[in-house]
PDB file with one MODEL, atoms N, CA, C and O in Angstrom:
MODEL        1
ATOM      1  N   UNK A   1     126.702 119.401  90.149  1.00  0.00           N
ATOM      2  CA  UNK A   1     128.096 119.352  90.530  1.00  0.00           C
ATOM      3  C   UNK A   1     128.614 117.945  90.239  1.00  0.00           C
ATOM      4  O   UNK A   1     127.912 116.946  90.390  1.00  0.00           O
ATOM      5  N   UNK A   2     129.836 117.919  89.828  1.00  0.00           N
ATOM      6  CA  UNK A   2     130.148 116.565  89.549  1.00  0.00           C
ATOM      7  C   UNK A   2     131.562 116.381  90.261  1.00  0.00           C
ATOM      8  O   UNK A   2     132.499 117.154  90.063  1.00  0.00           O
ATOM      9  N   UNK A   3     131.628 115.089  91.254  1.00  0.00           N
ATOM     10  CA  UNK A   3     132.182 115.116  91.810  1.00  0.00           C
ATOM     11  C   UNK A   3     133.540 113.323  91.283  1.00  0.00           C
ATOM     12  O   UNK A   3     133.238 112.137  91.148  1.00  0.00           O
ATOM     13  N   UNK A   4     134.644 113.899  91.177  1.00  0.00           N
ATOM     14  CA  UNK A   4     135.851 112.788  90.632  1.00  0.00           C
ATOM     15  C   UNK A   4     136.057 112.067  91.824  1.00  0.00           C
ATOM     16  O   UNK A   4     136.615 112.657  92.749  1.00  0.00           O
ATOM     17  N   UNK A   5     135.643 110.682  91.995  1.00  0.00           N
ATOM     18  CA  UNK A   5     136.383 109.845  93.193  1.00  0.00           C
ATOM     19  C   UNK A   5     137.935 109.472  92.852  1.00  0.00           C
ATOM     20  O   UNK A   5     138.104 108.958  91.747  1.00  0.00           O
ATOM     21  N   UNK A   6     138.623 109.589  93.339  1.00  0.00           N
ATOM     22  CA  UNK A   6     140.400 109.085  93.000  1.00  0.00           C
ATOM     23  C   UNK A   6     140.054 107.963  93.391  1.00  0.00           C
ATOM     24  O   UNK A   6     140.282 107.266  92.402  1.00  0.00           O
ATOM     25  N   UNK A   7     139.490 107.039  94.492  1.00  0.00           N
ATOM     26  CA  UNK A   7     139.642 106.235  94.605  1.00  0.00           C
ATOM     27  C   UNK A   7     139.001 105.256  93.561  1.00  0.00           C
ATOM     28  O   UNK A   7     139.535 104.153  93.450  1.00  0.00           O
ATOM     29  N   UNK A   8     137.655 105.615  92.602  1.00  0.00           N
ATOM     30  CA  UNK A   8     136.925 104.991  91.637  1.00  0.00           C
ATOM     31  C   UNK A   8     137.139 104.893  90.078  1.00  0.00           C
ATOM     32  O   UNK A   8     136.923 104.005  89.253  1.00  0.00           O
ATOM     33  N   UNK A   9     137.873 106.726  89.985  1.00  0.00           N
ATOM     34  CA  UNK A   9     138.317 107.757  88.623  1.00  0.00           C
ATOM     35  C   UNK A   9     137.063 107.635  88.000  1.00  0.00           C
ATOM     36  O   UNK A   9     137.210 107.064  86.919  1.00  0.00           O
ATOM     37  N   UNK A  10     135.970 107.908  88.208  1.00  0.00           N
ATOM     38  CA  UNK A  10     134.839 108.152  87.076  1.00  0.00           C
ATOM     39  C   UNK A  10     134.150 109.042  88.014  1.00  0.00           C
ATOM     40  O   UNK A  10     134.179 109.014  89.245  1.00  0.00           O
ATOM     41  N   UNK A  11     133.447 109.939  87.126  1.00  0.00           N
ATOM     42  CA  UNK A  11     132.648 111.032  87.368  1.00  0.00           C
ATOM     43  C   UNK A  11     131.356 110.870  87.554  1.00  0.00           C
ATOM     44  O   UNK A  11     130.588 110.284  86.791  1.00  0.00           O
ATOM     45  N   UNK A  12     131.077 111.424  88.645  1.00  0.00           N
ATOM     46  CA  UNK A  12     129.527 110.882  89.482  1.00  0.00           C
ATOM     47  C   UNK A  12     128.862 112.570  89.790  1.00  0.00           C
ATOM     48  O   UNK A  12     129.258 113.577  90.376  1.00  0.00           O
ATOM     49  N   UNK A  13     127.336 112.054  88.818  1.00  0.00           N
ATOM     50  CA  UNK A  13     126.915 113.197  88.659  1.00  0.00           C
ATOM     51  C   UNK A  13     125.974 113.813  90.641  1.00  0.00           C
ATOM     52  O   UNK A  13     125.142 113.026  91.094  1.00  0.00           O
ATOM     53  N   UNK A  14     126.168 114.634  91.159  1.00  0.00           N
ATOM     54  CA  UNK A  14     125.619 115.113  92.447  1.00  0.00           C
ATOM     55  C   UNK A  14     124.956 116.253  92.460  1.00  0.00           C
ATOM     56  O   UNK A  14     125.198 117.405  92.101  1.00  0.00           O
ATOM     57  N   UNK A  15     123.616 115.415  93.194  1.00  0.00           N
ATOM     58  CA  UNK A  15     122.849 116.693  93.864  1.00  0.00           C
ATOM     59  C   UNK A  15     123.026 116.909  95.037  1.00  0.00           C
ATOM     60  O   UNK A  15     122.504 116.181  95.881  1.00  0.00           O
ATOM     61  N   UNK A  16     123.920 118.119  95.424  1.00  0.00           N
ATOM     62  CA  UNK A  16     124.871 118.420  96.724  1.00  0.00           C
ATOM     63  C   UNK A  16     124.099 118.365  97.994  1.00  0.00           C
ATOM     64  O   UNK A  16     124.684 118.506  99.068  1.00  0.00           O
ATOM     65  N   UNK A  17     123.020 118.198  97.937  1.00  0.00           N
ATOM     66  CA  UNK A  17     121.913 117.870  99.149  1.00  0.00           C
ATOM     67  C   UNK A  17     122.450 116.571  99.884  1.00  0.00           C
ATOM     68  O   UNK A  17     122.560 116.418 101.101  1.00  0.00           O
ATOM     69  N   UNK A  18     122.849 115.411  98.588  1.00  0.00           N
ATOM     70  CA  UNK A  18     123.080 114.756  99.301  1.00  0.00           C
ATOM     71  C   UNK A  18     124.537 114.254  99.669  1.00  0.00           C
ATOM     72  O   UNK A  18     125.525 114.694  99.082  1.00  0.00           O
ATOM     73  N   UNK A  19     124.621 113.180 100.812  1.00  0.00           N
ATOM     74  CA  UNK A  19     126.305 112.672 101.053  1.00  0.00           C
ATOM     75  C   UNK A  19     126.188 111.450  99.866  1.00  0.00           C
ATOM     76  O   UNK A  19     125.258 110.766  99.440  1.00  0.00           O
ATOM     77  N   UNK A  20     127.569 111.550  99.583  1.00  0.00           N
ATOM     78  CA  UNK A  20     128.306 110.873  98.506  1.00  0.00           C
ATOM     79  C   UNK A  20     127.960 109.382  98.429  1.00  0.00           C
ATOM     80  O   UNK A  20     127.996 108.899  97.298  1.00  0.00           O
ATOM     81  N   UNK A  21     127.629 108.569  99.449  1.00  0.00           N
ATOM     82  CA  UNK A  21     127.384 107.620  99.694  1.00  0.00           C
ATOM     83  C   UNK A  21     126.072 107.130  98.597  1.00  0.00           C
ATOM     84  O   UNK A  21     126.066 106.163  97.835  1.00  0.00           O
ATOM     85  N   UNK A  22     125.024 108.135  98.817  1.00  0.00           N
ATOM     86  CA  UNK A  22     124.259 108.187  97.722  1.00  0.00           C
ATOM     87  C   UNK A  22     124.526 107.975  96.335  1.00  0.00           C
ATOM     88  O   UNK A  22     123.861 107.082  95.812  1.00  0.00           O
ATOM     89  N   UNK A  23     125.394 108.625  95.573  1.00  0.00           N
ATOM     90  CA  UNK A  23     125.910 108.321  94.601  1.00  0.00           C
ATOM     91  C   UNK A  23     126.544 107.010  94.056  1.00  0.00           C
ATOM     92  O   UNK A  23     126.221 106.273  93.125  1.00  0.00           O
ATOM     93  N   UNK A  24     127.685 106.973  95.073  1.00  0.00           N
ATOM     94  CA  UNK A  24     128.422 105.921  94.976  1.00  0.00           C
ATOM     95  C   UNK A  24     128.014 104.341  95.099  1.00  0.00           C
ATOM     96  O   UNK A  24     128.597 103.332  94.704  1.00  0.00           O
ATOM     97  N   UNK A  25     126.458 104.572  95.991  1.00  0.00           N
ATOM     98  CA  UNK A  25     125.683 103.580  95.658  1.00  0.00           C
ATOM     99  C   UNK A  25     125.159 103.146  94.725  1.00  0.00           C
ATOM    100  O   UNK A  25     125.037 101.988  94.325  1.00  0.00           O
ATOM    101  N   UNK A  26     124.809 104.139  94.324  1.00  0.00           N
ATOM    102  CA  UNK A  26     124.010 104.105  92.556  1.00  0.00           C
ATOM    103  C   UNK A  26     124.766 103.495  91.667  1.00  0.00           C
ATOM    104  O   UNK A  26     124.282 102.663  90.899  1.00  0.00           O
ATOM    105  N   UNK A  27     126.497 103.942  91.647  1.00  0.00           N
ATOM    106  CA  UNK A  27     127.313 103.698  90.560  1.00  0.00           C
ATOM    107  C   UNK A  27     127.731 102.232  90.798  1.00  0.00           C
ATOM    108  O   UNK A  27     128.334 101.448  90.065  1.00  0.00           O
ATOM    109  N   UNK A  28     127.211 102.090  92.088  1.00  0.00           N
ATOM    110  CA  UNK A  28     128.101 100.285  92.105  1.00  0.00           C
ATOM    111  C   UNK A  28     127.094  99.549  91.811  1.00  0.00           C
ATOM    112  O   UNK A  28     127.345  98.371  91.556  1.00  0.00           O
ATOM    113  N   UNK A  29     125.344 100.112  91.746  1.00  0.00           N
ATOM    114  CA  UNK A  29     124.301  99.179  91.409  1.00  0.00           C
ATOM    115  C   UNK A  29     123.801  98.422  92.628  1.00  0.00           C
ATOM    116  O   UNK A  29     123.296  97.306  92.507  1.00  0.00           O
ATOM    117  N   UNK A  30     124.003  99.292  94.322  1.00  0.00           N
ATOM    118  CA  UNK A  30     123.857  98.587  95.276  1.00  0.00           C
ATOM    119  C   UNK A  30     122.827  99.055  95.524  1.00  0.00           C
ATOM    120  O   UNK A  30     122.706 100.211  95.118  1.00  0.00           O
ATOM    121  N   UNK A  31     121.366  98.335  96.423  1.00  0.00           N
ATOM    122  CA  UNK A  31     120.182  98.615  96.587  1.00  0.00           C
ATOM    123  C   UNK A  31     121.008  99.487  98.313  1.00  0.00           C
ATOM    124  O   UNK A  31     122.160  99.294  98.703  1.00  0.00           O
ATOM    125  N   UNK A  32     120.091 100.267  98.903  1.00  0.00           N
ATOM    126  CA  UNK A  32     120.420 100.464 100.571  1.00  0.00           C
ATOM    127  C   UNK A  32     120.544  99.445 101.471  1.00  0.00           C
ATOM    128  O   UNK A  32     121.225  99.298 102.486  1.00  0.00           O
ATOM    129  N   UNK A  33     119.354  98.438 100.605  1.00  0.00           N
ATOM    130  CA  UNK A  33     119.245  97.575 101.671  1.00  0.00           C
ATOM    131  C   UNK A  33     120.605  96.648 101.533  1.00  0.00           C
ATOM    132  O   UNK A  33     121.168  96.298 102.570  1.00  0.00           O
ATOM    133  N   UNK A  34     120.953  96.385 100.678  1.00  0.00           N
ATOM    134  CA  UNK A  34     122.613  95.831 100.369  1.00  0.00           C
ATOM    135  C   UNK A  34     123.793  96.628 101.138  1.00  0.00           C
ATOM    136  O   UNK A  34     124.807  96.309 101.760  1.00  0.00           O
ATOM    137  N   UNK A  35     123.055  97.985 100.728  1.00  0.00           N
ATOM    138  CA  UNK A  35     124.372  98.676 101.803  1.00  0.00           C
ATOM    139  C   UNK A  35     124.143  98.241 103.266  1.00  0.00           C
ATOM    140  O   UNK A  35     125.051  97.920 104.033  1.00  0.00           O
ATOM    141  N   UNK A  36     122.567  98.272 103.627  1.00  0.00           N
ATOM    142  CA  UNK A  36     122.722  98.053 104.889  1.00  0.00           C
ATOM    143  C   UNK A  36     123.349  96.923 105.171  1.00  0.00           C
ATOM    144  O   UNK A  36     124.140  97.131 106.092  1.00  0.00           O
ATOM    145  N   UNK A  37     123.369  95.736 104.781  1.00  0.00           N
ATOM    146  CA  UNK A  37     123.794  94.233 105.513  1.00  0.00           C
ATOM    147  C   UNK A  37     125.088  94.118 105.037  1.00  0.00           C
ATOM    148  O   UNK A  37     125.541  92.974 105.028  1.00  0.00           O
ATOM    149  N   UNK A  38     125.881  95.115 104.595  1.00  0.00           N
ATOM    150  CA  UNK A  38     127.018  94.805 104.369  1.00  0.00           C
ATOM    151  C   UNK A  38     127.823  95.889 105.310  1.00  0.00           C
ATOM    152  O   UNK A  38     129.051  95.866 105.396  1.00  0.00           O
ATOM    153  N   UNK A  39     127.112  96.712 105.912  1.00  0.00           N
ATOM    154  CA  UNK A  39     127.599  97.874 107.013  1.00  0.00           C
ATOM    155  C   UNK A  39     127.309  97.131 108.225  1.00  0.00           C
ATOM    156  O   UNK A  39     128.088  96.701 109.075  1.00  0.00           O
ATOM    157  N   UNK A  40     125.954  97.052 108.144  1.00  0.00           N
ATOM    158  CA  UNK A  40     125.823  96.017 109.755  1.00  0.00           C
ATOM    159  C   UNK A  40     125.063  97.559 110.028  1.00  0.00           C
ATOM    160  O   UNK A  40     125.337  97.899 111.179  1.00  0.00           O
ATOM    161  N   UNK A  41     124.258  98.527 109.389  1.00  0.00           N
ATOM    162  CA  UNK A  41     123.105  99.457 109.693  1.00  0.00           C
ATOM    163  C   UNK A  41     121.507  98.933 109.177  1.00  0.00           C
ATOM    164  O   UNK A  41     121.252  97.898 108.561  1.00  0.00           O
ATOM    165  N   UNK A  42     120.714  99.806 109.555  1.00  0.00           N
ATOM    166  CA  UNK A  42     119.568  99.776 108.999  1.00  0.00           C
ATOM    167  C   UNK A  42     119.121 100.131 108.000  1.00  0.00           C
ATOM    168  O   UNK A  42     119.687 101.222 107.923  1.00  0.00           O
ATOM    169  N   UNK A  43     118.302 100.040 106.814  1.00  0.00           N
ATOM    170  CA  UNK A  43     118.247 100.812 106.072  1.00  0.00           C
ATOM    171  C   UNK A  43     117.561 101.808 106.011  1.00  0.00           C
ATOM    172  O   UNK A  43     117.472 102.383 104.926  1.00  0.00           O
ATOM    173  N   UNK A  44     116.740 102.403 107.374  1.00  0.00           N
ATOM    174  CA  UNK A  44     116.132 103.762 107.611  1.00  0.00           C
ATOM    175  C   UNK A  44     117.600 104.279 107.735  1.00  0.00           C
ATOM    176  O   UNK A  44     117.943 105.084 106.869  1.00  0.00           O
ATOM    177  N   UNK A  45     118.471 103.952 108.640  1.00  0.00           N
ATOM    178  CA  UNK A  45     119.873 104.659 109.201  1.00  0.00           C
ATOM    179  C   UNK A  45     120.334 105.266 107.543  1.00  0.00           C
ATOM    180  O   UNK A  45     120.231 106.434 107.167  1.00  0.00           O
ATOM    181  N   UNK A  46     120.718 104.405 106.948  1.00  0.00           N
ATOM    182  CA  UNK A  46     121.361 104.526 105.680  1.00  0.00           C
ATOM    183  C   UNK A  46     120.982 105.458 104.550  1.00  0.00           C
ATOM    184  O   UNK A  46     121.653 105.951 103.644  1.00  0.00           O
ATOM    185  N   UNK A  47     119.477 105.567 104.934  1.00  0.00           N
ATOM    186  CA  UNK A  47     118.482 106.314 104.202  1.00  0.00           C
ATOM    187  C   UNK A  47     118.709 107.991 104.597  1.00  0.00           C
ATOM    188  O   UNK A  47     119.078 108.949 103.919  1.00  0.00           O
ATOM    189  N   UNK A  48     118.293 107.842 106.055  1.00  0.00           N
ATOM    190  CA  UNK A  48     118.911 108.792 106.519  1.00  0.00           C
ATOM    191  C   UNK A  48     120.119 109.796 106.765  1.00  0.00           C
ATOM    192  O   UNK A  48     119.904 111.007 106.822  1.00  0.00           O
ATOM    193  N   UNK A  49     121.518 109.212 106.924  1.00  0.00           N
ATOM    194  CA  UNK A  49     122.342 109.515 105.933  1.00  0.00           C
ATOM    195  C   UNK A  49     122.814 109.625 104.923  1.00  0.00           C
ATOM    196  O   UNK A  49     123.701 110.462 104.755  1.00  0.00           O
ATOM    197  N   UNK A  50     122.438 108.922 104.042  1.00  0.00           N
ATOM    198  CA  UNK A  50     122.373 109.240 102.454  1.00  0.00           C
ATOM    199  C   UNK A  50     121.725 111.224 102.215  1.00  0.00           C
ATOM    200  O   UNK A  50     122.338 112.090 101.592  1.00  0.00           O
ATOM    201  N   UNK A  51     120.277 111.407 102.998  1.00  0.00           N
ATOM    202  CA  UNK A  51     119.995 112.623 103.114  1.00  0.00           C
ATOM    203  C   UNK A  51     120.145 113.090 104.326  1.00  0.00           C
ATOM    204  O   UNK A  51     119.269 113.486 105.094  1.00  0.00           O
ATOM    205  N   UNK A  52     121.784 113.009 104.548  1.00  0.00           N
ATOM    206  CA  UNK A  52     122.254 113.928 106.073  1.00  0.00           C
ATOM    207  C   UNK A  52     120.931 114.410 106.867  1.00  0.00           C
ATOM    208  O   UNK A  52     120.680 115.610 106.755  1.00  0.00           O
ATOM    209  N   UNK A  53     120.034 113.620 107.669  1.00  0.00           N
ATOM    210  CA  UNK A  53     119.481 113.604 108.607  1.00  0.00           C
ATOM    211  C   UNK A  53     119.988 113.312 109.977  1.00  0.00           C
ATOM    212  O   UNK A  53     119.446 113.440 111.074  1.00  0.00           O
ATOM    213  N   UNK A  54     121.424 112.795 109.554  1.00  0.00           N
ATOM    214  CA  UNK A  54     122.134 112.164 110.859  1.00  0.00           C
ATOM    215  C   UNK A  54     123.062 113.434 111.760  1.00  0.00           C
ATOM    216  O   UNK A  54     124.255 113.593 111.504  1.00  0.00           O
ATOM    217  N   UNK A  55     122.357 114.279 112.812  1.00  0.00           N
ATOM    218  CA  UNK A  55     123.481 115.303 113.297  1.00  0.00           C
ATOM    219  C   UNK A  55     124.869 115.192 113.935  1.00  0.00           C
ATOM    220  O   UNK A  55     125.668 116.068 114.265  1.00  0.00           O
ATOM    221  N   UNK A  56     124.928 113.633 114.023  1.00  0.00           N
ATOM    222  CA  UNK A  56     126.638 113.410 114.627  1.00  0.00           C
ATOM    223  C   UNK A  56     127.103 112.190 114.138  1.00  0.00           C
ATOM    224  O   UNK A  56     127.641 111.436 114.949  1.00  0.00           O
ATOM    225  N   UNK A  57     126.994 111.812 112.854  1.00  0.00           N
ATOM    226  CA  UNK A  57     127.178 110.258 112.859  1.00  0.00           C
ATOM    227  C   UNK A  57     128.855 110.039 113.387  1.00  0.00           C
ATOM    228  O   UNK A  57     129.802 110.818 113.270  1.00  0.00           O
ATOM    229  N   UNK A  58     128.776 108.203 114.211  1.00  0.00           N
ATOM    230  CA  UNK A  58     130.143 108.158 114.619  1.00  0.00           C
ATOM    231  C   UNK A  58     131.268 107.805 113.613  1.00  0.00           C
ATOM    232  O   UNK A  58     131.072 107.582 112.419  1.00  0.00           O
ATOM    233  N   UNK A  59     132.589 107.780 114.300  1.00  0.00           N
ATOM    234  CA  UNK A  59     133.669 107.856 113.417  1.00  0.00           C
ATOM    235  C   UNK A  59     133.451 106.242 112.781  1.00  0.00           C
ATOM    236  O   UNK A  59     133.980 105.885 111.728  1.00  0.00           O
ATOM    237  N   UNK A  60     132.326 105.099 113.867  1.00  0.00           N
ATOM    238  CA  UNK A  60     132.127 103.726 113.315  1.00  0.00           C
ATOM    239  C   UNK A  60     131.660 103.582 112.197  1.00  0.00           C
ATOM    240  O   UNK A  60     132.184 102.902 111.314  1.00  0.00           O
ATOM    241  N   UNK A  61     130.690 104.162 112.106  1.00  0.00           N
ATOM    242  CA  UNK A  61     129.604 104.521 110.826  1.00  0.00           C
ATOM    243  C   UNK A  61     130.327 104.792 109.825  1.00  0.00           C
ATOM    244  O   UNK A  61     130.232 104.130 108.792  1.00  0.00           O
ATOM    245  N   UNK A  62     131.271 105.928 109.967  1.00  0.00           N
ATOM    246  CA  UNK A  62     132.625 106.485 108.550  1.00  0.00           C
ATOM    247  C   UNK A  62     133.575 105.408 108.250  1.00  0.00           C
ATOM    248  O   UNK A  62     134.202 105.196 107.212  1.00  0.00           O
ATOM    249  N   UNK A  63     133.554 104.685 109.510  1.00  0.00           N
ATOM    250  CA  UNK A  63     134.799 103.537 109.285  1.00  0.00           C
ATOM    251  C   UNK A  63     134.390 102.745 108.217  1.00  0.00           C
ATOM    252  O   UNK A  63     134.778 102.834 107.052  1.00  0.00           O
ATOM    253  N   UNK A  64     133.401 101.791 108.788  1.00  0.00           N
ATOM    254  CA  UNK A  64     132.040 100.566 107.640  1.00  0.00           C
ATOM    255  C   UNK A  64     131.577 101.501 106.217  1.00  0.00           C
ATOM    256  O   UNK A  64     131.738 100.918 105.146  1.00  0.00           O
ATOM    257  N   UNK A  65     131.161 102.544 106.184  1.00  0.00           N
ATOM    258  CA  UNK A  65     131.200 103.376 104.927  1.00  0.00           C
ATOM    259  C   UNK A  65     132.565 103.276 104.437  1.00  0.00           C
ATOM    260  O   UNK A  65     132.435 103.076 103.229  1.00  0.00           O
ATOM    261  N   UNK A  66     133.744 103.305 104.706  1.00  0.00           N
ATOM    262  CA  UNK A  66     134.850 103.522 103.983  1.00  0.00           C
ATOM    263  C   UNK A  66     135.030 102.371 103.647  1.00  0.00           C
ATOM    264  O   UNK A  66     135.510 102.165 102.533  1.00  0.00           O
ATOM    265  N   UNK A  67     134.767 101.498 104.336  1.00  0.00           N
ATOM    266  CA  UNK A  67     135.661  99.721 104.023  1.00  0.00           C
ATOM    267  C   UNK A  67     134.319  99.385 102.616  1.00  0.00           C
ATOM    268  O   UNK A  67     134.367  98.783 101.543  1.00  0.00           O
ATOM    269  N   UNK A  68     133.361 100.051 103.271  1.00  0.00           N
ATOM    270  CA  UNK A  68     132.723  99.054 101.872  1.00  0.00           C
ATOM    271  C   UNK A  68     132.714  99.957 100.331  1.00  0.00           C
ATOM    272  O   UNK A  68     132.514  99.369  99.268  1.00  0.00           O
ATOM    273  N   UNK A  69     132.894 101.053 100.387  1.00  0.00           N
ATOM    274  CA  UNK A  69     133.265 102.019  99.169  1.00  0.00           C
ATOM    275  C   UNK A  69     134.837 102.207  99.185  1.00  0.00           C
ATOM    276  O   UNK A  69     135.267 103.089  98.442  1.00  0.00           O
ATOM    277  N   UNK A  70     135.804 101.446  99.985  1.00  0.00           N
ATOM    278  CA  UNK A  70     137.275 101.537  99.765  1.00  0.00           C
ATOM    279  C   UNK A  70     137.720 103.213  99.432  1.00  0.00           C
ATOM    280  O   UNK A  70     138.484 103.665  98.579  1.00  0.00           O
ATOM    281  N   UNK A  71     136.983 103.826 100.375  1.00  0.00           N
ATOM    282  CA  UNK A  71     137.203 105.333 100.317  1.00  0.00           C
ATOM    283  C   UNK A  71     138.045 105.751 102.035  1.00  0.00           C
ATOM    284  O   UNK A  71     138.081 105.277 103.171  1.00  0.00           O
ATOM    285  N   UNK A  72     138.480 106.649 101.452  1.00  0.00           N
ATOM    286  CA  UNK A  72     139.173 107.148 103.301  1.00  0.00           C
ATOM    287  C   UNK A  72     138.299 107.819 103.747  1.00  0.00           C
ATOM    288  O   UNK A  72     137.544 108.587 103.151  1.00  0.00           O
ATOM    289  N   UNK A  73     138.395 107.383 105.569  1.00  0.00           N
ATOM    290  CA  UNK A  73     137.274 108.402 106.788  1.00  0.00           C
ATOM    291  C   UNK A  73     137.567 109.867 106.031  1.00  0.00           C
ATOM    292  O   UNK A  73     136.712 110.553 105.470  1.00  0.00           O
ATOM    293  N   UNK A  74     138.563 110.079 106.119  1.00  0.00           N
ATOM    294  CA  UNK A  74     138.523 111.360 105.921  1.00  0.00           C
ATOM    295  C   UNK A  74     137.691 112.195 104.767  1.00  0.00           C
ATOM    296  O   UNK A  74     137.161 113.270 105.049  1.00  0.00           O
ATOM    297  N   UNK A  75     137.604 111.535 103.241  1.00  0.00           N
ATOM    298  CA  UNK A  75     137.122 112.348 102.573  1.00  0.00           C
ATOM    299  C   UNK A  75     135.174 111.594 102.788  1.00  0.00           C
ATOM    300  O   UNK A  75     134.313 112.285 102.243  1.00  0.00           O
ATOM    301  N   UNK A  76     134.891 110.860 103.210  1.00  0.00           N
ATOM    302  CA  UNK A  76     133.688 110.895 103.662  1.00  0.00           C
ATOM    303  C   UNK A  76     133.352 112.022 104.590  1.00  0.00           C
ATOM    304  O   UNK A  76     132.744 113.055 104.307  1.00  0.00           O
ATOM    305  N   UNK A  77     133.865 111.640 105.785  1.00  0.00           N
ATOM    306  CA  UNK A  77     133.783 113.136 106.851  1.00  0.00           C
ATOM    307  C   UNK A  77     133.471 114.101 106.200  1.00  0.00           C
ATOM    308  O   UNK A  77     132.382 114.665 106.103  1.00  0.00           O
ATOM    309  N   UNK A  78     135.034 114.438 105.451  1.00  0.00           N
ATOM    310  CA  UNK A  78     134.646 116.067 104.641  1.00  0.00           C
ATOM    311  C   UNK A  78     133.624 116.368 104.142  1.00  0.00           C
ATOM    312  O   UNK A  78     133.116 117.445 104.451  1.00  0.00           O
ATOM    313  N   UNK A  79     132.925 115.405 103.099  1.00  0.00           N
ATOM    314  CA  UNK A  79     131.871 115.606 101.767  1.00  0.00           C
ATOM    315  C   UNK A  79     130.626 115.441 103.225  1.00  0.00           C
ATOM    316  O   UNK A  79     129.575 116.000 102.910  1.00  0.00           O
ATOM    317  N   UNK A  80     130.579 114.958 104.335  1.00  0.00           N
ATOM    318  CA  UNK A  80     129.090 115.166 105.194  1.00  0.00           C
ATOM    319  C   UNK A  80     128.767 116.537 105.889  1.00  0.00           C
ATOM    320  O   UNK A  80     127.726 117.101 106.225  1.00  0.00           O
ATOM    321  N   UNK A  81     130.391 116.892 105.975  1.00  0.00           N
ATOM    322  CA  UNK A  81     130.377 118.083 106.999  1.00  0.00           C
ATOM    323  C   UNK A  81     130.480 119.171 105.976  1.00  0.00           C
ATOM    324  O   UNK A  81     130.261 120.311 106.387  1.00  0.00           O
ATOM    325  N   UNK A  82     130.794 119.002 104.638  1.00  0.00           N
ATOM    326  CA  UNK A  82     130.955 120.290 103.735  1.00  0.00           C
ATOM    327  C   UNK A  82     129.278 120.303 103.487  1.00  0.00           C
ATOM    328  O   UNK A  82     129.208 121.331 102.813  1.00  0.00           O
ATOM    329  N   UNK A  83     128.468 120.021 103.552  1.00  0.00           N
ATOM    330  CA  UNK A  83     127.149 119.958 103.206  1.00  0.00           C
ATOM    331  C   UNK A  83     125.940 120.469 103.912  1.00  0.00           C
ATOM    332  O   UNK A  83     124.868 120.898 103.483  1.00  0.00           O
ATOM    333  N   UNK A  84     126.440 120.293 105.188  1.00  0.00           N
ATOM    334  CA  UNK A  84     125.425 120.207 106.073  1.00  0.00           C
ATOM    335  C   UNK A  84     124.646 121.672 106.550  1.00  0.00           C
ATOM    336  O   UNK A  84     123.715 121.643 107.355  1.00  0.00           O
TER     337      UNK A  84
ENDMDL
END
């Protein structure tokens, strides 16, 4: 499945298992552990959501995911909860 970010415009190839975050990591060339210290998570946490292991993550978690991929809560939310 290939999924178009509006906020990025390039096409990011997905294996729908996982949340987008995954991807979008890849395409910026960020290790987890980069994601982590720039979220202020762990990188088991990060790991773990990357493969939706997380059953309620908070709206904080979507917030720091959005600011650092300049994506809206909302279409994060969607792409965790369309998956699960």
């Amino acid at each position: 499945m290939n999924y178009v970010s509006k906020e990025w415009r390039v096409k990011i190839k997905r294996d729908p298992r996982e949340f987008i975050i995954a991807q979008m990591r890849r395409q910026m060339g960020w290790s987890q552990e980069y994601l982590a210290e720039i979220t202020g998570y762990s990188k088991l946490y990060i790991l773990k959501l990357e493969k939706r292991r997380i059953p309620n993550p908070s709206i904080k978690v979507f917030g720091e995911l959005s600011k650092a991929f300049g994506m809206s809560i909302d279409s994060l939310w969607k792409d965790y909860q369309d998956k699960k």
